[in-house]
C-alpha positions in Angstrom: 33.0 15.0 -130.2 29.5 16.2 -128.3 26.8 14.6 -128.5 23.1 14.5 -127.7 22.4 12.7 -124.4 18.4 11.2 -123.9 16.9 9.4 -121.0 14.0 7.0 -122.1 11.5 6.1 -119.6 8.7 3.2 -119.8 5.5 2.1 -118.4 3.8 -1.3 -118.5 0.6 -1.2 -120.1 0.5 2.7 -120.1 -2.5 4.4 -121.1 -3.2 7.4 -122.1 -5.0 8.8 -119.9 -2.5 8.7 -117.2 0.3 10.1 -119.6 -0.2 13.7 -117.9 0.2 12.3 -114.7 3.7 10.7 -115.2 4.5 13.6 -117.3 3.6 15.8 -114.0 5.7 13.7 -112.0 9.0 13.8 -114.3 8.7 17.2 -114.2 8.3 17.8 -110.8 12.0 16.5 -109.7 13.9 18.9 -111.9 13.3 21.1 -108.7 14.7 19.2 -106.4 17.9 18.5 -109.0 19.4 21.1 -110.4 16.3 22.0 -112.2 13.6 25.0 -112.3 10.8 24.4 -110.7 8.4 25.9 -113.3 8.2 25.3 -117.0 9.5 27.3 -119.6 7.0 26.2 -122.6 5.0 23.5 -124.2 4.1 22.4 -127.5 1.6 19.4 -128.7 2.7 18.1 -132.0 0.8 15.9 -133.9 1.0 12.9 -135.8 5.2 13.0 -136.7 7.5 16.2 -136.3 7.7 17.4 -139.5 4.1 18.2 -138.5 3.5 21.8 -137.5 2.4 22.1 -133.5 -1.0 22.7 -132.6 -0.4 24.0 -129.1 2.3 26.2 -128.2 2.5 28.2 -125.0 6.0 30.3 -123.9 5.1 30.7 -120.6 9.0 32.5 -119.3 11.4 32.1 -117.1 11.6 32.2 -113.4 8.2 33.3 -111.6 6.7 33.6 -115.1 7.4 30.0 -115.8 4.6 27.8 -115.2 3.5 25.1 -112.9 3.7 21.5 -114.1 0.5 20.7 -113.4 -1.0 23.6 -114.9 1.6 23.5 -118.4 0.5 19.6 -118.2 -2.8 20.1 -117.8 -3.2 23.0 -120.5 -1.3 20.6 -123.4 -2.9 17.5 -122.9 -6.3 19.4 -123.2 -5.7 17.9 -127.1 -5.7 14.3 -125.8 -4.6 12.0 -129.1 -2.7 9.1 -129.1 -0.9 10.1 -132.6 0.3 13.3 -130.6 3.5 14.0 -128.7 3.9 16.6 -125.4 6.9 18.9 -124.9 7.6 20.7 -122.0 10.1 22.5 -121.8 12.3 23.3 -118.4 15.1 24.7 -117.0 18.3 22.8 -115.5 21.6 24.2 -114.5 25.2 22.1 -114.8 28.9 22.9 -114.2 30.6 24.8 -117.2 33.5 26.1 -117.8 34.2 29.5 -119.8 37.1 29.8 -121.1 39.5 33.2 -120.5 38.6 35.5 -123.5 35.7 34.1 -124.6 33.0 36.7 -125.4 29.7 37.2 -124.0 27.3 36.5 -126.9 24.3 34.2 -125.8 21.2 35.4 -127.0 18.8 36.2 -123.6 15.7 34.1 -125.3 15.8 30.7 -126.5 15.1 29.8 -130.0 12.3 27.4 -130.9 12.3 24.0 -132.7 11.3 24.9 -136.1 10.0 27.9 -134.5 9.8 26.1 -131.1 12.8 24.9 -129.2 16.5 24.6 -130.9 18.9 26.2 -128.9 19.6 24.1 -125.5 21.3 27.0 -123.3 19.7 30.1 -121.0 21.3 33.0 -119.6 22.0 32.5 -116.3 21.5 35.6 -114.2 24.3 37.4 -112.2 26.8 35.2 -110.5 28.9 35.2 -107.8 32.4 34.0 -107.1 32.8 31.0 -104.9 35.8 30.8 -102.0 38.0 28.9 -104.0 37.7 31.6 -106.8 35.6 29.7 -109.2 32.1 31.1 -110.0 28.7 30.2 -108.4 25.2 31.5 -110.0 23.0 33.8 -108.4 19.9 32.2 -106.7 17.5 35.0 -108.1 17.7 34.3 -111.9 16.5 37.0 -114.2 16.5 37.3 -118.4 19.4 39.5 -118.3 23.3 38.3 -119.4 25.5 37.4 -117.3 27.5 39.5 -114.8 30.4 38.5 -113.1 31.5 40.0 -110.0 34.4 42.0 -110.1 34.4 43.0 -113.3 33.5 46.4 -115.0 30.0 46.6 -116.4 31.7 46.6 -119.8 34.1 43.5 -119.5 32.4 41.0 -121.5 35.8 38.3 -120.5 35.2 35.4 -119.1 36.5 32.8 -117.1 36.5 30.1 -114.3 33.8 28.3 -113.5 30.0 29.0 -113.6 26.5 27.1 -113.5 25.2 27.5 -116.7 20.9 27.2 -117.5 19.8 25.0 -120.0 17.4 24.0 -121.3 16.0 20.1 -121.0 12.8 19.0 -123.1 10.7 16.6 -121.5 8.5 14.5 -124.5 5.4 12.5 -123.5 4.6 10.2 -126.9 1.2 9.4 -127.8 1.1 5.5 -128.6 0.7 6.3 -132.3 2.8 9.5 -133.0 5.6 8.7 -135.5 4.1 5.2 -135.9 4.6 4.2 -132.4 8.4 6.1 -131.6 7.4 5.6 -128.3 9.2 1.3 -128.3 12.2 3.0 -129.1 12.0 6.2 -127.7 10.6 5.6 -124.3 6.9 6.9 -123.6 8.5 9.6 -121.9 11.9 10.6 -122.9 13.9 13.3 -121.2 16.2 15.4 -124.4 19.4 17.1 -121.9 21.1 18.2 -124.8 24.9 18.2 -125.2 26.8 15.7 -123.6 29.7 18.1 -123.8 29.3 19.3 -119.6 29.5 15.4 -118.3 32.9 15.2 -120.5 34.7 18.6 -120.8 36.8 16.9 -123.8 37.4 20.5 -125.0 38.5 21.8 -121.3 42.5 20.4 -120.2 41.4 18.0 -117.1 42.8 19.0 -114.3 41.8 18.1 -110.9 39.7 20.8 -109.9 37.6 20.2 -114.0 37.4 16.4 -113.0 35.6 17.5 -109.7 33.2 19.6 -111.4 32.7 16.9 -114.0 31.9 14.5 -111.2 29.4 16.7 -110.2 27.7 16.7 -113.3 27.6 13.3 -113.7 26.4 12.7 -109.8 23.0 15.4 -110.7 22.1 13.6 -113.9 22.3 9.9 -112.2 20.5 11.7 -109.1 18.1 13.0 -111.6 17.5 9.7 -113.4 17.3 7.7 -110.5 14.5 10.5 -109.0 12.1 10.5 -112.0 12.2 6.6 -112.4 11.0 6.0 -109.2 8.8 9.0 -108.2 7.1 8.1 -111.8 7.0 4.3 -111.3 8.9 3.4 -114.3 9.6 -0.1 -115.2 12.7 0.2 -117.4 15.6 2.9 -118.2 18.0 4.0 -120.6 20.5 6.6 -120.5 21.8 7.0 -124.6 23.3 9.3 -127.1 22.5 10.0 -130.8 26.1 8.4 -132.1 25.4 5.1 -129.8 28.5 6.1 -127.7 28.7 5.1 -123.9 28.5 8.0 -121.8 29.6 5.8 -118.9 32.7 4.4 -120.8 33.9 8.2 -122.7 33.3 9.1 -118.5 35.7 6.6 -117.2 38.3 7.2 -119.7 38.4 10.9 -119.3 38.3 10.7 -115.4 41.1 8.2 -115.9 43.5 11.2 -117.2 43.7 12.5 -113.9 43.9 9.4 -111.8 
């Protein structure tokens, strides 16, 4: 079953002033991973999240996206320490679409109660690899999907394709949610659904194991990157249902072995 995979990131004796700054650098290595290098949209909320936000800015996709420093910089504006920072951003991972499936993603996010909920983007036109499976597009746009070699008005899909998502990056105040942050990690990194690390609705084969691998290798790459680049002191990779990512990994990858 899918589940919601977090990494949790904290600072010794962080204040919170330099929040924005470790926010900025967390940010900064989706980039270089997988990741857009601008940011979708942020939101401050306040005091817990059943709270409505009082900053929201959608800034877009692409060149419309925004620069960390700048999306950093215009949250944190309303510096509390019973408020939380979300930035949202986009990262792209291995997926596989299944033969007949039809093309039905909406082209704009939805937003958590009226801000972020849904954790895939359209992906822009694609191309087809050598081996036949299918690559994305460098130039993103807002636009579905296309596949090459198929009609205009073939909405089937198959093989292989980098999907966008997106990942919410949450920078806790030391009071919001009466102090989440000892659980929750100061700054905590949402990816969404585990389901692209695991595949356990795709048959295994060799060539689904490889592109699992890869997966796996950009998210460690990616933890490892924002650890040390923002100078945290302690790490954790963990789900919503409390299942090891690392264990349901080596059993799955063990089918094909």
């Amino acid at each position: 079953m899918a589940d919601t995979l977090y990494l949790s990131l904290w600072y010794p004796n962080l204040r919170l002033a330099a929040l924005g700054d470790k926010l900025f650098q967390v940010l900064g290595e989706f980039g270089a991973h997988g990741g857009e290098k601008r940011v979708y949209a942020a939101t401050a909320w306040p005091i817990n999240w059943n709270e409505s936000p009082v900053f929201q800015r959608i800034y877009g996709r692409g060149e419309r996206g925004a620069e960390p420093r700048r999306a950093v910089g215009e949250a944190l504006e309303l510096l509390h320490d019973d408020y939380a920072y979300e930035f949202q951003i986009g990262w792209s991972l291995w997926e596989f679409e299944q033969e007949g499936r039809t093309e039905d993603r909406s082209t704009t996010p939805s937003l958590r109660s009226g801000f972020a909920q849904d954790d895939r983007l359209s992906s822009g036109p694609s191309t087809r690899s050598p081996e036949g499976e299918l690559a994305p597009d460098n130039n993103l746009n807002a636009g579905a999907s296309q596949r090459s070699g198929l009609a205009p008005d073939d909405n089937l899909l198959r093989g292989w394709v980098k999907q966008s998502r997106l990942a919410r990056v949450t920078g806790y105040g030391p009071l919001f949610d009466d102090g989440a942050y000892e659980q929750e990690g100061q700054i905590r990194i949402d990816f969404g659904s585990d389901a692209a690390f695991l595949l356990e609705e795709t048959e295994l084969s060799p060539t689904a194991a490889r592109h699992v691998e890869e997966n796996v290798r950009q998210l460690v790459e990616l933890a490892g990157a924002v650890e040390k680049v923002s100078g945290a002191t302690a790490r954790l990779l963990w789900s919503e249902l409390g299942e090891s990512l690392a264990q349901r990994l080596a059993a799955r990858l063990g089918a094909v072995n």
